[in-house]
C-alpha positions in Angstrom: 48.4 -10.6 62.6 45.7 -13.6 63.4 44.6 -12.6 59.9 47.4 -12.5 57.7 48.7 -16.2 59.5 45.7 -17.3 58.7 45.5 -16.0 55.1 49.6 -17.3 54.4 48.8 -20.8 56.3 51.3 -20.1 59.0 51.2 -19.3 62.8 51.5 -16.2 64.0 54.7 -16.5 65.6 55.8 -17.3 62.1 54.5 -13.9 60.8 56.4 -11.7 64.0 59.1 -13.8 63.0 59.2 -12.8 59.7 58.8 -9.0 60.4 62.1 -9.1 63.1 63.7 -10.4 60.1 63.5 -7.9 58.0 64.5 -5.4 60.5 61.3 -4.5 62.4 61.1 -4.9 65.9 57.4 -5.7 66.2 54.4 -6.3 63.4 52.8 -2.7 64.3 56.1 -1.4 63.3 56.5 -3.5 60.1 52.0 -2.8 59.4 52.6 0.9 59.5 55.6 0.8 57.0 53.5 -1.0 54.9 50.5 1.2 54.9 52.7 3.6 54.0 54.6 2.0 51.1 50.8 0.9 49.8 49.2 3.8 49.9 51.1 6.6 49.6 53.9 5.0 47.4 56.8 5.3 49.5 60.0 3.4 50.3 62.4 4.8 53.1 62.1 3.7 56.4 61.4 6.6 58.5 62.6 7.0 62.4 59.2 7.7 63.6 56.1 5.5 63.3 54.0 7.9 65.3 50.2 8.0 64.8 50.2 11.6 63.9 52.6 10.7 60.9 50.6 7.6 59.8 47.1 9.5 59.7 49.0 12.6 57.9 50.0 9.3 55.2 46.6 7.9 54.4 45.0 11.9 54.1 48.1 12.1 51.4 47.5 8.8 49.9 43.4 10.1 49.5 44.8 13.6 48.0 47.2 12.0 45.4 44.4 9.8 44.1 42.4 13.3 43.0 44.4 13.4 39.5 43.6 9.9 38.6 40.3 10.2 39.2 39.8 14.4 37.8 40.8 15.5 34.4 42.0 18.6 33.5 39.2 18.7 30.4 37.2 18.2 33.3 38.2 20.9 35.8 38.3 23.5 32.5 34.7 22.9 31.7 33.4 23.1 35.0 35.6 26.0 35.7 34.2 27.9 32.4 30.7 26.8 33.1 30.9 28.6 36.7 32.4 31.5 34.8 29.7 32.1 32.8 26.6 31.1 35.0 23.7 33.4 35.6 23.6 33.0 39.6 25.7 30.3 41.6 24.0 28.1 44.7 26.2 26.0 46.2 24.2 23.2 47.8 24.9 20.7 51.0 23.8 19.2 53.7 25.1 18.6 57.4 28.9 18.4 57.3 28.9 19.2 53.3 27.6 22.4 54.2 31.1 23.0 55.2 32.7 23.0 51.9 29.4 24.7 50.3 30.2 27.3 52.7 34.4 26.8 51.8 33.8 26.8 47.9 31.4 29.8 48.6 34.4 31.7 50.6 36.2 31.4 48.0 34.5 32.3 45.0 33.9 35.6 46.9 37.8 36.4 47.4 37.7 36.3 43.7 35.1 38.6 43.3 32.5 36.3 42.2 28.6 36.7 43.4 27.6 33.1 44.5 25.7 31.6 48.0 26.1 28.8 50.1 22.4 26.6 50.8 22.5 24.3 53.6 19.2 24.7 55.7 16.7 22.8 54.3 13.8 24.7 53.5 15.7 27.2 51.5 17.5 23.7 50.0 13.9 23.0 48.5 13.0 26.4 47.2 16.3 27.8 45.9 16.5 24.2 43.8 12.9 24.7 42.4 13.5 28.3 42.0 16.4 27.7 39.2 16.1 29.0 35.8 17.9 28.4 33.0 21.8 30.0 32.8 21.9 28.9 36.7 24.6 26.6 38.3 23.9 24.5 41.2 26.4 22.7 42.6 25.8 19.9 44.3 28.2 18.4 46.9 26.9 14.9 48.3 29.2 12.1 49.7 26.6 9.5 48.6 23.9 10.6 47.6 21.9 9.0 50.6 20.0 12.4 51.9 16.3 12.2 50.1 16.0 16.3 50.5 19.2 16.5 48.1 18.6 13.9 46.1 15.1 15.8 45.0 16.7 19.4 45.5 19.0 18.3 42.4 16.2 16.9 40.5 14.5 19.9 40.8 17.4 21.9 39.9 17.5 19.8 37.1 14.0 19.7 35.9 14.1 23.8 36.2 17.0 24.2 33.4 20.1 25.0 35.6 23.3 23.0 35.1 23.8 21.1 38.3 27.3 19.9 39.2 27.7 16.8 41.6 30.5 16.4 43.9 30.4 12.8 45.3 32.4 10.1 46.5 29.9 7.1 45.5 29.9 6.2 42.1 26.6 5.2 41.2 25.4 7.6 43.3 21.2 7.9 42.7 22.0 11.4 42.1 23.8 10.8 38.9 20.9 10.8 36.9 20.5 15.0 37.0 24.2 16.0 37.2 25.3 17.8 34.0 28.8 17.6 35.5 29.8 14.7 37.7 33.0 15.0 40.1 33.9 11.4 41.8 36.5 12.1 44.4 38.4 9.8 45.7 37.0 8.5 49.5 39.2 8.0 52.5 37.8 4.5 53.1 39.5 3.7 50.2 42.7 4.0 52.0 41.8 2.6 55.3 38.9 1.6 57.5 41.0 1.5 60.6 40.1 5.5 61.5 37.7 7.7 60.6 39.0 9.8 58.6 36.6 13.3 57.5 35.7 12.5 53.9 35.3 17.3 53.9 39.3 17.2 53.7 39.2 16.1 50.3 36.3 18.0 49.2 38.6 21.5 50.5 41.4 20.3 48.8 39.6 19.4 45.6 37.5 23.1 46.1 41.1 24.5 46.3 42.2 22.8 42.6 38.7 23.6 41.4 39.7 28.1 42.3 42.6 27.6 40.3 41.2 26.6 37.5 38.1 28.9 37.9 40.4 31.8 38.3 42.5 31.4 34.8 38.7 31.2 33.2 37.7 34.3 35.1 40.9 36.4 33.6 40.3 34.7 30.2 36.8 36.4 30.1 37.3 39.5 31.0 40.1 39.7 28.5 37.6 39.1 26.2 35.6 41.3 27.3 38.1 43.6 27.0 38.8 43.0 23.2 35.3 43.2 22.6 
């Protein structure tokens, strides 16, 4: 409230004022409706102002931003690419090893031979181990770990196609991604919490099985006409 008095030239008194008249009957009440109408787009006052409700708002604001920032061209090639690969590693790090191991879990309900890499050593020699025909996906918030920044140039320099999965454009990882996935990051919504950056990376892996599934029954069908 000190902050936005000082930003309009008033008082702050002025600015509690000016929330009671429009209804509210404090500025947290009136800051929480406004987060919401910001970020996630909507308009109706709502009876509760909860925490739980305003945290469930700026993980929903983060998950809508995922279509303006994926294409579908984009999620079809990647999709047909993983399809069609030779082996799959699925490559990360600390807490991206959790949606290595997520995508991983996945792609194994659908029948589909692929492993998850987090443990460093084996992060080194499965990347310099790649071979042509090979996908090695990549999932890196920013790029900042040196082990994975090298295991994907490796990867690279080997002949496999390397998918990155990052919220940091400009990531230095850029460089040796054949595919690159910018998600949108939580922080983009709000600094006030921290907010797991993984939760978008599971809902993006759960998009990305859709779309990996359709290619899956379009090859076998040609397979089958073959």
């Amino acid at each position: 409230i000190a902050e936005l008095a000082k930003l309009s030239g008033t008082s702050r008194s002025a600015v509690l004022r000016f929330a009671q008249k429009l209804g509210y009957s404090g500025f947290s009440e009136f800051r929480y409706d406004f987060s919401i109408f910001v970020h996630a787009g909507r308009t109706a006052r709502r009876e509760s102002t909860g925490q739980i409700q305003l945290l469930a708002s700026y993980y929903e604001a983060a998950i809508k931003k995922i279509a303006d920032y994926v294409s579908e061209r984009q999620l079809t090639e990647i999709a047909e690419r993983i399809s069609r690969a030779g082996r799959v590693k699925i490559f990360g790090l600390n807490r991206n090893s959790y949606s290595a191991q997520q995508l991983r879990h996945h792609l194994h309900t659908l029948n589909f031979d692929a492993e998850a890499v987090w443990d460093t050593v084996l992060v080194r020699d499965l990347s310099a181990a790649a071979r042509p025909g090979d996908v090695h996906i990549y999932f890196s918030v920013n790029g900042a770990t040196p082990i994975v920044r090298d295991a994907i140039q490796s990867s690279a320099q080997q002949g496999a196609d390397t998918i990155l999965i990052t919220m940091h454009k400009g990531s230095p990882m850029e460089a040796y991604a054949t595919h690159l996935v910018l998600l949108p990051s939580t922080a983009l919504i709000t600094t006030d919490y921290f907010l797991d950056q993984q939760a978008i990376n599971f809902i993006f892996i759960e998009i990305l099985i859709v779309y990996l599934g359709k290619a899956l029954a379009l090859e076998e069908r040609e397979h089958q006409e073959e």
